[in-house]
C-alpha positions as CSV (number, residue, x, y, z in Angstrom):
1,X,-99.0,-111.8,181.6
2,X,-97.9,-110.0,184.5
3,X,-100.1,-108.5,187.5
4,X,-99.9,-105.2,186.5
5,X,-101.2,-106.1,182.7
6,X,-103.9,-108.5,184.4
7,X,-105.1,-105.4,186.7
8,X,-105.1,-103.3,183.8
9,X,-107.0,-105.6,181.3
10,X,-109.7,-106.8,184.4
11,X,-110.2,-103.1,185.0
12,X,-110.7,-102.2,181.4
13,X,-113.6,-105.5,181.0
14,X,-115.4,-104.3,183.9
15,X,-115.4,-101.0,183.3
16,X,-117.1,-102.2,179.7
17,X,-114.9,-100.6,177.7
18,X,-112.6,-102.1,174.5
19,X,-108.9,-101.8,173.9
20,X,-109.5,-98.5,171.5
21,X,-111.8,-96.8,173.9
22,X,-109.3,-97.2,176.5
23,X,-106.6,-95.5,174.4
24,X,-108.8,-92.6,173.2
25,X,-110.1,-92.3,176.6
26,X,-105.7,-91.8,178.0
27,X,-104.1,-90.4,174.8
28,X,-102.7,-93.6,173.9
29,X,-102.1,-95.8,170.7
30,X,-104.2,-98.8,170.7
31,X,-101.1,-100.6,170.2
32,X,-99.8,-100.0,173.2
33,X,-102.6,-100.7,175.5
34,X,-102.4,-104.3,173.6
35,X,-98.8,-104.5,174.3
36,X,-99.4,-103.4,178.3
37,X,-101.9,-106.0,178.7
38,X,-100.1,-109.0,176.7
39,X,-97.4,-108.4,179.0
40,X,-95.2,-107.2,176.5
41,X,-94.9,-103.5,177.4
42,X,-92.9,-102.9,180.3
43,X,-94.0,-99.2,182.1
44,X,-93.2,-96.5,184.2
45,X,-95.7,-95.9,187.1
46,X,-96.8,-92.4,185.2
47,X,-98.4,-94.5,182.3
48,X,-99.9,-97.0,185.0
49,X,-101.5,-94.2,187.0
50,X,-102.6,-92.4,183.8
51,X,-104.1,-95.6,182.6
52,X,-105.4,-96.9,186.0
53,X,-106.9,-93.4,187.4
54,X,-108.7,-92.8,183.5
55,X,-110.1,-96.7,184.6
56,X,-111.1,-95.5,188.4
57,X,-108.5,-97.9,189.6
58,X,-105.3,-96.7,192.2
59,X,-102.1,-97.6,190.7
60,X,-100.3,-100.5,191.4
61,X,-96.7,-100.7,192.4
62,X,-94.1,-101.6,189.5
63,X,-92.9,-104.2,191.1
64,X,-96.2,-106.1,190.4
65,X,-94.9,-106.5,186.6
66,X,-92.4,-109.4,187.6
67,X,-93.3,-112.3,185.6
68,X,-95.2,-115.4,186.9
69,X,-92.2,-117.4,186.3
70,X,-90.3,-115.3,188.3
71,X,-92.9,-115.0,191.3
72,X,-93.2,-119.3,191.6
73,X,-89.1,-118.9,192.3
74,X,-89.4,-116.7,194.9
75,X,-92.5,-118.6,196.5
76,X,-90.8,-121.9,196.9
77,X,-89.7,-122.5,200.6
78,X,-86.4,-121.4,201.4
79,X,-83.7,-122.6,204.2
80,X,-84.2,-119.1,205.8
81,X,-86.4,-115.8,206.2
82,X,-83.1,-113.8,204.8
83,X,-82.7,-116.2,201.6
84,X,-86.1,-116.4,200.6
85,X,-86.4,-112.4,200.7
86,X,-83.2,-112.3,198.9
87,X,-85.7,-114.3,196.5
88,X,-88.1,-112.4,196.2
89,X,-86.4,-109.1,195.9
90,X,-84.2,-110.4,193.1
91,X,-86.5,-110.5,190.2
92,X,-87.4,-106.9,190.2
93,X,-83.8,-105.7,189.9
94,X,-83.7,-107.0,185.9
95,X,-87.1,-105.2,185.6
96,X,-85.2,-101.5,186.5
97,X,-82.6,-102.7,184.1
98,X,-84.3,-103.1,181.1
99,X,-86.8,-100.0,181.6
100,X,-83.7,-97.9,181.9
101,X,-82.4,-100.0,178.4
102,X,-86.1,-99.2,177.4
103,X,-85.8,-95.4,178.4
104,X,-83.3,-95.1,175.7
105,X,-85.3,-96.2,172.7
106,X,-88.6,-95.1,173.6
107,X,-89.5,-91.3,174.0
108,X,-92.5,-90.5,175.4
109,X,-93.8,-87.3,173.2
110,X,-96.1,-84.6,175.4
111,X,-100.1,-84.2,174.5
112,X,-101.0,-80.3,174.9
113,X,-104.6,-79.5,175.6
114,X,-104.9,-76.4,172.7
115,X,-107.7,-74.8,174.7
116,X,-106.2,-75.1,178.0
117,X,-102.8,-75.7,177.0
118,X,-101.9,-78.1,179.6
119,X,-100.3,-81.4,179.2
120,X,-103.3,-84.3,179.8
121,X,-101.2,-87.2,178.3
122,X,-98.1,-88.7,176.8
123,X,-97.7,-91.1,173.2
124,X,-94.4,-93.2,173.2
125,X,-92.3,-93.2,170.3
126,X,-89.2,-95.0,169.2
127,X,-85.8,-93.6,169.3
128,X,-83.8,-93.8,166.3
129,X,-80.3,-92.7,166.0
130,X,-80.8,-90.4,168.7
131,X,-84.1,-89.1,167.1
132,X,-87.5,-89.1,167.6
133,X,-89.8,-88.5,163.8
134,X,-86.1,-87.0,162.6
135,X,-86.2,-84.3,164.9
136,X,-84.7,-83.8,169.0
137,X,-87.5,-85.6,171.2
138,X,-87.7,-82.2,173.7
139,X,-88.4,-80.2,170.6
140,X,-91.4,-82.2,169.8
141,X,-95.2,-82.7,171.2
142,X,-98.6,-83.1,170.4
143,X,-101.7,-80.7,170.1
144,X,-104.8,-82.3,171.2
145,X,-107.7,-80.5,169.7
146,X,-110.3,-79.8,171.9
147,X,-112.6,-78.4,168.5
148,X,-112.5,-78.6,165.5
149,X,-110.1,-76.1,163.9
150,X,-109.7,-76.2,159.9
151,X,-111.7,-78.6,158.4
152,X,-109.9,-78.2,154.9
153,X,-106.9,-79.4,156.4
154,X,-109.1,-82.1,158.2
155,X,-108.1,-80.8,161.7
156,X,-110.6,-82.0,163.7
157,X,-112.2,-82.8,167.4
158,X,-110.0,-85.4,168.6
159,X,-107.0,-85.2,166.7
160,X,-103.9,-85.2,167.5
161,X,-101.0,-82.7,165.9
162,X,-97.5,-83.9,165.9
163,X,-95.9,-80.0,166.4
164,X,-92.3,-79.1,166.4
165,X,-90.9,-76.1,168.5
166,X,-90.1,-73.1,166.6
167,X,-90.2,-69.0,167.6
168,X,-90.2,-68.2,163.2
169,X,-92.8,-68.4,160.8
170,X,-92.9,-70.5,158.2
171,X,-94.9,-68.8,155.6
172,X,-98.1,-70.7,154.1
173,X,-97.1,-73.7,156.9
174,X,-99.6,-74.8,159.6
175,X,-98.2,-73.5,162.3
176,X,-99.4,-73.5,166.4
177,X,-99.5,-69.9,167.4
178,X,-101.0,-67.9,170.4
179,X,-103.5,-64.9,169.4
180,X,-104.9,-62.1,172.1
181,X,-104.3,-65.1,174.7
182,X,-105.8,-67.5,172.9
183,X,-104.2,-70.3,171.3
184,X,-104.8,-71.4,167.7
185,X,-103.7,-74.4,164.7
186,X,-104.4,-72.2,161.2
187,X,-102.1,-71.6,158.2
188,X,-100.1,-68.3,158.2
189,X,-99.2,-65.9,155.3
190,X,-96.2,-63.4,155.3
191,X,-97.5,-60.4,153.9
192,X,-94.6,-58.0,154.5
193,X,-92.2,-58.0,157.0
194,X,-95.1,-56.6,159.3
195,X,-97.8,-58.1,158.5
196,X,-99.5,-61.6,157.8
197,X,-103.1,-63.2,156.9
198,X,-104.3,-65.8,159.7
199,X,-106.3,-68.7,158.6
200,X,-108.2,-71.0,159.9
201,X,-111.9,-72.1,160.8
202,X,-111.5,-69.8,163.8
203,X,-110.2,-66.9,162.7
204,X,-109.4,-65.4,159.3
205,X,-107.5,-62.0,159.2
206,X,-104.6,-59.7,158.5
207,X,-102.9,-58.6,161.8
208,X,-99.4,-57.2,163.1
209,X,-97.0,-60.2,163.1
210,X,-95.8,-59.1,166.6
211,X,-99.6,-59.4,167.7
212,X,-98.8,-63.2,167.5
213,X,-96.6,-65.4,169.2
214,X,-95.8,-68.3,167.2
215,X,-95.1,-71.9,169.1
216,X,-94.6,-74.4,167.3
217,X,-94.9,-75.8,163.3
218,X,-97.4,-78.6,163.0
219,X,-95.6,-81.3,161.1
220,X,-98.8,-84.2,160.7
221,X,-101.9,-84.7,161.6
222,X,-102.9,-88.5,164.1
223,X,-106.4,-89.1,164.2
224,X,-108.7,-92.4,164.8
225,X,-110.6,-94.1,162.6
């Protein structure tokens, strides 16, 4: 385990809170919280202030994720003041490597407040053939939902909505639209070329389709258990 996983796991036990409460409480996956504090996630100073800062803890430096292994090198006494800082520099520069080989097969996926519409978070995802979920990774984020919003579809407090970028509707598709500057998750209905039916648990009506400015078509729904 690392220094950076051992600050973030001592800062989690005395703040009293489990591995899932942590997550909920920054917009990550459970998962990954275990992987950060096992050591086994290497990651970017944006995650560890986002995870720290939710924890009431300032960030540490990356460089704290070097290994213990590679910390007992560069403490052993050296011939000189130059070699043995030649020492201890060394085992960050693999560190940069492999988060730059990391970079390529993780993409970390935006979490949009729908209220507020403001990003608050991010959840990692892996990169395959060049794809993130099938689709471009800058076409893609999530809608947090700060109510609930249809509870047929079971869109709910707390959920997360995987969403892909789109200006077109996609008739009887749950789409992420924005309504007399308010934005909205519902299901929409092309009634004519002018006209469509809105639904969802906070609104329900015909209107103009050029009152509405569709954003995005909600692809599946993440929630906790």
């Amino acid at each position: 385990m690392n220094r950076l996983a051992e600050k973030i796991k001592k800062a989690r036990l005395q703040a009293g809170l489990t591995e899932k409460e942590l997550a909920k409480k920054c917009g990550l996956q459970i998962s990954y919280i275990l992987q950060i504090e096992s050591g086994k996630k290497i990651i970017n100073e944006q995650i560890a202030d986002q995870i720290l800062k939710a924890l009431g803890t300032k960030v540490a430096p990356l460089s704290e994720q070097a290994s213990d292994y590679d910390r007992a090198n560069s403490s052993q006494p050296q011939k000189s003041k130059l070699v043995q800082q030649e020492k201890v520099q060394k085992p960050v520069e693999p560190n940069a490597q492999w988060a730059g080989i990391i970079g390529q097969l993780i993409y970390e996926v935006p979490v949009i407040d729908l209220a507020k519409n403001t990003q608050i978070a991010v959840i990692p995802h892996p990169v395959l053939q060049n794809k993130v979920e099938g689709h471009n990774g800058d076409k893609l984020y999530y809608i947090h939902l700060s109510s609930d919003c249809d509870l047929k579809l079971r869109l709910r407090k707390g959920d997360k909505v995987l969403t892909l970028k789109t200006k077109s509707v996609m008739t009887g598709a749950v789409m992420h639209f924005k309504y007399q500057n308010k934005y909205y998750v519902g299901r929409i209905q092309t009634l004519d070329r002018n006209m469509v039916i809105v639904t969802s648990d906070m609104i329900k009506k015909e209107i103009p389709q050029k009152d509405i400015e569709i954003i995005g078509q909600c692809l599946k729904v993440v929630f906790d258990l």
